[in-house]
C-alpha positions in Angstrom: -13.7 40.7 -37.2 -10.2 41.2 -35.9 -9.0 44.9 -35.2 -4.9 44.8 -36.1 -2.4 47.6 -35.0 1.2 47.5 -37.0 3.5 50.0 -36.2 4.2 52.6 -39.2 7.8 54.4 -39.4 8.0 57.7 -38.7 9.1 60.1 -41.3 12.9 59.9 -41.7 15.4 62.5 -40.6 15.8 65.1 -42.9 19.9 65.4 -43.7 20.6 69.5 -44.0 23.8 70.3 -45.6 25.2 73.8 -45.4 27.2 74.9 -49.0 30.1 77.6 -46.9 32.0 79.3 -49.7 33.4 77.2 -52.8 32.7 73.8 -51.5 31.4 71.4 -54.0 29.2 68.2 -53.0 30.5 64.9 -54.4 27.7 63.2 -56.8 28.5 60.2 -54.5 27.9 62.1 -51.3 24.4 63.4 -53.0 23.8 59.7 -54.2 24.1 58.8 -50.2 22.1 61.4 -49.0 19.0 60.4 -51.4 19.1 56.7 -50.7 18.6 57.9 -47.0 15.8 60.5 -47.5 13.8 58.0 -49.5 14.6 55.1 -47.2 12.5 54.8 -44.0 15.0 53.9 -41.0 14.1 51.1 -38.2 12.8 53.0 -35.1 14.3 50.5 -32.0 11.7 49.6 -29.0 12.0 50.2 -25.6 11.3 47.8 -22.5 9.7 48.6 -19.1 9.7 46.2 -16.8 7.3 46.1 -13.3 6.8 43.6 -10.3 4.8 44.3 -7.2 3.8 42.1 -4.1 0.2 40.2 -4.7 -0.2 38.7 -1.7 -3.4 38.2 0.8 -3.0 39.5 4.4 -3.6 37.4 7.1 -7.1 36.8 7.8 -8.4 37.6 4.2 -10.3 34.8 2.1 -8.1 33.0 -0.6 -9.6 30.9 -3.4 -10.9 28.0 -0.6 -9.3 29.2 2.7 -8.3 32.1 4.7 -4.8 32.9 5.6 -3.6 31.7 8.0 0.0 32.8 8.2 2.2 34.5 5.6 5.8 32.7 4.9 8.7 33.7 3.0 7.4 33.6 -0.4 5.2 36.2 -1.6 3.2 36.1 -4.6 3.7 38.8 -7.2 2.2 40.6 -10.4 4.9 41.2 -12.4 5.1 42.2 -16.2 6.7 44.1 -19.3 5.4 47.2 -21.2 6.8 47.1 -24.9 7.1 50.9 -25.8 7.9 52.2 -30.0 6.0 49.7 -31.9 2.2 51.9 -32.4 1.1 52.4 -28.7 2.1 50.7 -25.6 1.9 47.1 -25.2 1.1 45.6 -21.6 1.9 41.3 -20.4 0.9 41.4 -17.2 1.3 37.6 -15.3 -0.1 37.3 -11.7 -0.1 34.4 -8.8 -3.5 34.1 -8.0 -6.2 31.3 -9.3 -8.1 33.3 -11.7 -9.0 37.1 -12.8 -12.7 37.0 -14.2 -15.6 38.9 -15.7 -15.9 42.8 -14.7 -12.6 42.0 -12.5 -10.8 41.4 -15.8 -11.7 44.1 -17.4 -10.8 46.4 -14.8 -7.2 45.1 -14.5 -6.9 45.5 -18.4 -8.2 49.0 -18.3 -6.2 50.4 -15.3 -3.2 49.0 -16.7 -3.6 50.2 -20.2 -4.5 54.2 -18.4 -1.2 53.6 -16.8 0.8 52.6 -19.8 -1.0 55.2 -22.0 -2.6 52.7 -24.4 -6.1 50.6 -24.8 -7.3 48.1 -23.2 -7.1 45.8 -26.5 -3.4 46.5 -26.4 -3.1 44.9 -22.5 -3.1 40.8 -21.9 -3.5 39.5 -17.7 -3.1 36.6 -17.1 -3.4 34.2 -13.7 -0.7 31.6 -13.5 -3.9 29.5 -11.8 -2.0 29.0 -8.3 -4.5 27.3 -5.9 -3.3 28.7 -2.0 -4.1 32.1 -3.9 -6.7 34.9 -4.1 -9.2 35.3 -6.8 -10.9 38.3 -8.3 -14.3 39.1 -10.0 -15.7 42.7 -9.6 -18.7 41.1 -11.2 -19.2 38.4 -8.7 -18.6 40.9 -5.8 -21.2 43.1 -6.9 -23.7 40.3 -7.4 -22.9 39.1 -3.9 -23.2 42.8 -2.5 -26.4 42.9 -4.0 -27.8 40.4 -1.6 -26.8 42.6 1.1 -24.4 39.7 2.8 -21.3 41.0 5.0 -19.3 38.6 4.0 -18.1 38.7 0.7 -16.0 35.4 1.2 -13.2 34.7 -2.1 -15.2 37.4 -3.8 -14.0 40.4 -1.7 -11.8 42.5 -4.1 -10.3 44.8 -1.6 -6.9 43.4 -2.2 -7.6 43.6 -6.3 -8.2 46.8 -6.1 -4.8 47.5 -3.7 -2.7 45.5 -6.3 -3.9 47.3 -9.4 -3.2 50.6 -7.6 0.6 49.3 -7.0 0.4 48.0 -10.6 -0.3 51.4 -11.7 2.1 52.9 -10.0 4.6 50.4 -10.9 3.9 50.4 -14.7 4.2 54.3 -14.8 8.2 53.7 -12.9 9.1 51.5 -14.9 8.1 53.5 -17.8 10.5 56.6 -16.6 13.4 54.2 -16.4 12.4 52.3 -20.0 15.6 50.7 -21.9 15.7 50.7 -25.4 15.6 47.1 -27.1 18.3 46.1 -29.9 17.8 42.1 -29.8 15.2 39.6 -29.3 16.0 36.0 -28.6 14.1 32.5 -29.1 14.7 29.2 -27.0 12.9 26.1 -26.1 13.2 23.0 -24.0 11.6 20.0 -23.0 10.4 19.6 -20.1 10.5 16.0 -18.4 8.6 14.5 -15.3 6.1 17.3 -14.8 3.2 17.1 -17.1 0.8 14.6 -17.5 -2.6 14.5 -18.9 -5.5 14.7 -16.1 -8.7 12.8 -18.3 -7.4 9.2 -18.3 -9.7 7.6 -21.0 -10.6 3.9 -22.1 -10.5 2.5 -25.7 -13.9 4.0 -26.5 -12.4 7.8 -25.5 -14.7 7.7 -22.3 -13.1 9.5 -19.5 -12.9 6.4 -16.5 -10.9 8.8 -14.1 -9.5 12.0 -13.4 -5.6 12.0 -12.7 -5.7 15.3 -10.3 -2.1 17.6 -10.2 -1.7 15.4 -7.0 -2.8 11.7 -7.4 -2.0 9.4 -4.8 -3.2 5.9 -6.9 -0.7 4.4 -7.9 -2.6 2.3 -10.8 -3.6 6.1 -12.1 0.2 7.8 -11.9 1.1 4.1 -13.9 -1.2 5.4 -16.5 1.2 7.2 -19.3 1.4 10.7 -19.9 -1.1 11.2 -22.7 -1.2 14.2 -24.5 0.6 16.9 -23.4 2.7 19.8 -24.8 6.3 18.8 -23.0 7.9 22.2 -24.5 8.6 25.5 -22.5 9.2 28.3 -24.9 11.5 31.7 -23.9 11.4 34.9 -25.7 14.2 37.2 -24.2 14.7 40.7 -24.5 18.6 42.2 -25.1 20.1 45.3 -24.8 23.1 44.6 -26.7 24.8 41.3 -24.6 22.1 41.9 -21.4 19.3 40.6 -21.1 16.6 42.5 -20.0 13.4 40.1 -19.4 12.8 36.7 -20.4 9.0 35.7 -21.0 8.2 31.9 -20.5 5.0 29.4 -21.4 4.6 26.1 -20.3 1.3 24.4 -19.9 0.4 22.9 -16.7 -1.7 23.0 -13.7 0.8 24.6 -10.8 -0.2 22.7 -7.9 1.8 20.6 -6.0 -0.4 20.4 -2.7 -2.5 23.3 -1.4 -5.0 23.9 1.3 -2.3 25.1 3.5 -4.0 28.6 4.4 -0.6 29.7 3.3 -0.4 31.6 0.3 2.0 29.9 -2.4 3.3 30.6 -6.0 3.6 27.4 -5.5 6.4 25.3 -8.1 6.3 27.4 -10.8 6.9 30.3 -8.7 9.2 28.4 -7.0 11.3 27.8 -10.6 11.0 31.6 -11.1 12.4 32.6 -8.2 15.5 30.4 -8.7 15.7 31.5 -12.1 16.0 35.6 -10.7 18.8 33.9 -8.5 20.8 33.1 -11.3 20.5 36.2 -13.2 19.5 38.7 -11.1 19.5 41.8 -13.8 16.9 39.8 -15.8 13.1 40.2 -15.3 11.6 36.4 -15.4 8.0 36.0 -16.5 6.2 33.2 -16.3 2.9 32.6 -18.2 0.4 28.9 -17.8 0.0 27.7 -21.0 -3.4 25.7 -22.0 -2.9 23.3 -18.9 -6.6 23.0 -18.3 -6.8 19.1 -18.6 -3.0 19.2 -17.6 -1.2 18.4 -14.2 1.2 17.2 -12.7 0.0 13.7 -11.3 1.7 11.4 -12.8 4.9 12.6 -11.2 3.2 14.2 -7.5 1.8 12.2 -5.0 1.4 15.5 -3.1 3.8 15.2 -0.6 5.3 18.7 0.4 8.8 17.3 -0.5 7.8 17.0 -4.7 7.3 20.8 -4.5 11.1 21.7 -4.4 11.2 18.8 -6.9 9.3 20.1 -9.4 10.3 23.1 -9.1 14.2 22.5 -9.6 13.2 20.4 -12.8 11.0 23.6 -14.1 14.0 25.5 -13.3 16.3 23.5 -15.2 14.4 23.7 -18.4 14.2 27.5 -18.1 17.5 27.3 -17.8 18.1 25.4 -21.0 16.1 27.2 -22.8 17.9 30.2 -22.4 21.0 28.4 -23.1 19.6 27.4 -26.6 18.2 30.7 -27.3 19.2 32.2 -30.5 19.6 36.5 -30.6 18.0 38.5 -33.4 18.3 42.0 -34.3 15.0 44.2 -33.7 13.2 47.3 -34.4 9.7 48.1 -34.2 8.8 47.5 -37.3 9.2 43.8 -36.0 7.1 44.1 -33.4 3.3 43.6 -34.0 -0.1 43.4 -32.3 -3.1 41.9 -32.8 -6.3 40.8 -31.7 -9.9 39.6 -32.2 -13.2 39.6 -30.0 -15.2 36.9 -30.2 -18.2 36.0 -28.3 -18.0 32.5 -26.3 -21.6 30.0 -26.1 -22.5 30.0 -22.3 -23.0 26.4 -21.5 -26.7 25.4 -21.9 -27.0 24.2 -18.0 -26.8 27.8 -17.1 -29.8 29.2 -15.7 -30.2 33.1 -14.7 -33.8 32.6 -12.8 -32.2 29.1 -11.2 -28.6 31.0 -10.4 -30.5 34.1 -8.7 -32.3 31.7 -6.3 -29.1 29.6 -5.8 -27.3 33.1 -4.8 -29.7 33.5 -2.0 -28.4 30.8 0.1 -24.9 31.1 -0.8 -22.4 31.5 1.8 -18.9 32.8 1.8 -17.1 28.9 2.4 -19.2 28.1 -0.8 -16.1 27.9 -3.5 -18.4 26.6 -5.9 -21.4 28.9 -6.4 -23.9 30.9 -8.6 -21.6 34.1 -8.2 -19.5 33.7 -10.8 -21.4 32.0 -13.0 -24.5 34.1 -12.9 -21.7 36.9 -13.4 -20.3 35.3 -16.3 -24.0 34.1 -17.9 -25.3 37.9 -17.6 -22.4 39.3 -19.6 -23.2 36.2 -22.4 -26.5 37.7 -22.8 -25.5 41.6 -22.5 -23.4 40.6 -26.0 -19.9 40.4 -24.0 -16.8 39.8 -26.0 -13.6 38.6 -24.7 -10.2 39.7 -26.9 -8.1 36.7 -28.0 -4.8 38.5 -28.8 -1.5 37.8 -30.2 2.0 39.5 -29.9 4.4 39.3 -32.8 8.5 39.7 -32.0 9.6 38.8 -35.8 8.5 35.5 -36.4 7.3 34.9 -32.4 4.0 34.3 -32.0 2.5 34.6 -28.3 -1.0 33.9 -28.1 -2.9 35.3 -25.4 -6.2 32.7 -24.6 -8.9 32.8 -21.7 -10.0 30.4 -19.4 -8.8 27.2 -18.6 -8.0 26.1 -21.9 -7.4 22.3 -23.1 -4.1 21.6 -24.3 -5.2 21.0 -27.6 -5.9 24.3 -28.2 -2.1 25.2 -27.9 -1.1 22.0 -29.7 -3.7 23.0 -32.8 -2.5 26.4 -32.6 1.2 25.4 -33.5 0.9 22.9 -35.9 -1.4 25.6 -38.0 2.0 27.8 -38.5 5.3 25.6 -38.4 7.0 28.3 -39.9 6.3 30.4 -37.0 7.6 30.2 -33.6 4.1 29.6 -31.2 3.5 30.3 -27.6 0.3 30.5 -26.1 -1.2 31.5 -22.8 -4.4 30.7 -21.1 -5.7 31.5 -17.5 -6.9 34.9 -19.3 -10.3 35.9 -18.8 -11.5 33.4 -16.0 -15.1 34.3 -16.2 -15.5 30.9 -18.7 -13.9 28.0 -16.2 -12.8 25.2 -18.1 -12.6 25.5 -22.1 -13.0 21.8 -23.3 -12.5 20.8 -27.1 -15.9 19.7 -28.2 -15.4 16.0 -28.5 -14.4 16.2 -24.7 -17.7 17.7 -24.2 -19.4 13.9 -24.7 -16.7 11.9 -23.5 -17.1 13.0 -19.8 -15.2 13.8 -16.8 -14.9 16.5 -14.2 -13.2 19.5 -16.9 -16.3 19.5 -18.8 -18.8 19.2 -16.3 -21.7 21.1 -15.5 -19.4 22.4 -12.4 -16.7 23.3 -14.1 -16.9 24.5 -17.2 -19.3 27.6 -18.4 -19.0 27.3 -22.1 -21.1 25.0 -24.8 -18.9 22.7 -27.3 -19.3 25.2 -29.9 -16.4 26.9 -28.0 -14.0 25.3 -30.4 -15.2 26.3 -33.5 -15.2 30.1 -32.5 -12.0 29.7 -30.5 -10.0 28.3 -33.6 -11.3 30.9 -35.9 -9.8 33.3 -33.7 -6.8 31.7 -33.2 -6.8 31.3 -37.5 -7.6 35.1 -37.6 -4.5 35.7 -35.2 -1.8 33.2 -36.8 -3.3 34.9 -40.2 -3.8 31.0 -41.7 -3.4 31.3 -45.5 -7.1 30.6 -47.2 -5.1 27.7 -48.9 -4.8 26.4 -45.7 -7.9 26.8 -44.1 -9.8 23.8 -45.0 -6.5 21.9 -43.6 -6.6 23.6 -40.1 -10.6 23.3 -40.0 -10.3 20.0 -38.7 -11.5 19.2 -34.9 -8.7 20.2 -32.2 -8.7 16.9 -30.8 -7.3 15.7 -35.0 -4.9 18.4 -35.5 -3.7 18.4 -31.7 -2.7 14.5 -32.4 -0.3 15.3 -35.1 1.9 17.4 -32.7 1.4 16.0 -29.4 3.9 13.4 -27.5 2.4 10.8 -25.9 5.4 8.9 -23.8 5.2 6.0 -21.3 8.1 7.6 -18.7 
């Protein structure tokens, strides 16, 4: 079932004409005036942007490590507010590893109190930055429960400081809201960064995992396999300036981590050159379905490939915005949607096992029955997480949780070539990896029992949704019913750089 909000005109001005003496109204002019009373007129958007500091103090417990130091480059959570098309609508894009469960649901809600809308109308993402905090209120309090001091990666004292600036920030940025008159649409490839992580033989068999920094040189040989090498930009105008530019490209962000120094590591890195270059311009940056995606083909983790990747990241959000083409907007173009659906928990998941587990667990223990005891007890309390979709005239950015296979975004786009598609994963973290379901049987570590919460059915209800979003025609249905591994091949590029 998907709940949709368009935005209705208002009522058109009413034209008042005062008759003083003798005067006689043309026919014409009565003609004009009748045409406009019986003609709804466009209603234009406005844009609030807001950006505040993310980062973990000194001392504090990051996604493996605690910080050790804090450099230059601080790690942000940084978004836009679309106001005048039906209530608010909230992107919200932030440098740390993952926001899950209850902790999800929390930043949705604050932010949507803030912006005076729902919480279906609000999408936060991660960009999935390892040398970064993670939050999940659910986790926390299962930990707390136990009645340990030490909270480890799971103390959300810092989540709960950010959403407050967040807040704040969102409701400033809505006092100094510019109106919108243009939208704009670019794309470019993207060359020597991705590469697919699940290396498999002949049979489809997964024989080794190319991690975002591989060091074997017979697995960086290996070609790219399927990847999505595009980065889409949808910019916002007022008049000739740009206001905020919104980016997607899928791939795992790491270029070497473990520092105790918190990073937004290359894509960051691309970001921050790009608000060099245009300084008046908001740049988001959202991780596309880079679950089984990385960069190690092209990384051999040496601190010197971080600038590297970063300058080439750079450079394609730079062309994109070259090739981006304006178009003239008003909130009747602007559209939201969205549609719960209720994800499988993997079968390996036990509550009476995970309880036991959560006993002994310790605070260096990354991997744990926290969150995934977390994320099975919402399963069975009928949880639903919100796939939702923005439309900017024919735009289409998908919002996606967890930590989606490419094919997912690949699928997505070839269902509506008529549209332009975007997607972004790293939602809802509570689920780990999102595997298609073939990649379910063919091994490796995405789909393992450590790594991914979710059963193969995933696909199936994850496609409808996505159907249900793009609004597939019927005629087309049986088409785009075909597994995402099939309909991923037809627009995937598989080169041998």
């Amino acid at each position: 079932m998907m709940s949709r909000f368009l935005f209705q005109p208002l009522a058109p001005f009413l034209l008042t004409v005062c008759l003083v003496g003798s005067i006689v109204i043309p026919n014409s002019l009565l003609a004009q005036t009748e045409t406009a009373e019986s003609e709804p007129q466009p209603h234009h958007i406005r844009l609030a942007t807001f950006d505040v500091d993310a980062t973990p103090p000194v001392g504090s417990m990051m996604a493996y490590d605690r910080v050790k130091r804090v450099e230059e480059m601080t790690l942000r959570a940084r978004g836009i507010v679309i106001l005048g098309a039906d209530a608010p609508i909230v992107l919200c894009a932030v440098d740390w590893i993952g926001i899950g469960n209850e902790g999800h649901d929390q930043f949705r809600s604050r932010l949507a109190k803030a912006a005076g809308t729902t919480p279906e109308r609000v999408a936060v993402h991660t960009l999935h930055q390892h040398d970064a905090p993670r939050c999940d209120f659910s986790a926390e309090q299962l930990v707390n429960d136990t009645g340990k001091s030490d909270l480890g990666p799971y103390d959300s004292s810092l989540a709960r400081e950010v959403l407050n600036r967040l807040t704040d920030a969102v409701t400033e940025g809505i006092a100094s809201a510019k109106e919108v008159t243009h939208a704009g649409w670019g794309t470019a490839e993207v060359k020597k960064i991705a590469s697919n992580r699940r290396l498999q033989d002949e049979t489809g068999q997964v024989f080794a995992t190319r991690y975002t920094a591989c060091r074997d040189p017979k697995l960086r040989a290996e070609p790219d396999g399927t990847i999505d090498p595009e980065l889409t930009s949808l910019t916002f105008f007022n008049g000739d300036q740009a206001i905020a530019v919104i980016t997607h490209y899928a791939c795992h962000p790491q270029s070497y981590y473990r520092t105790g120094v918190p990073s937004p590591d290359f894509p960051g890195l691309a970001r921050f050159i790009r608000g060099q270059d245009r300084p008046d311009v908001m740049h988001v940056h959202f991780n596309g379905a880079g679950g089984n995606i990385g960069a190690g083909k092209y990384n051999d983790g040496s601190p010197a490939n971080r600038l590297i990747l970063a300058q080439r990241l750079a450079d394609a959000m730079e062309a994109a915005a070259q090739s981006t083409e304006k178009f003239a907007l008003s909130a009747n173009d602007v559209g939201w949607s969205f549609a719960p659906v209720a994800l499988p928990p993997a079968p390996h998941l036990d509550a009476d096992a995970l309880r036991e587990k959560l006993r002994s667990w310790n605070s260096t223990d990354y991997w744990g029955s926290p969150d995934d005891l977390a994320w099975l007890l919402r399963c069975q309390n009928g949880h639903k997480i919100d796939l939702s979709c923005l439309s900017v005239g024919d735009v289409r950015l998908l919002h996606m949780p967890g930590e989606l296979f490419v094919e997912y975004q690949l699928a997505a786009k070839a269902m509506r070539p008529d549209l332009k598609v975007a997607m972004a994963a790293y939602g809802d973290y509570g689920p780990g990896y999102i595997g298609t379901a073939e990649a379910y049987s063919q091994g490796g570590y995405e789909t393992s029992a450590r790594a991914s919460k979710v059963a193969p059915e995933v696909e199936s209800v994850l496609m409808q949704g996505v159907r249900t979003l793009l609004e597939v025609p019927e005629e087309q249905q049986l088409e785009s019913d075909q597994p995402v591994e099939s309909a991923a091949e037809e627009t995937a590029e598989v080169p041998s750089r």
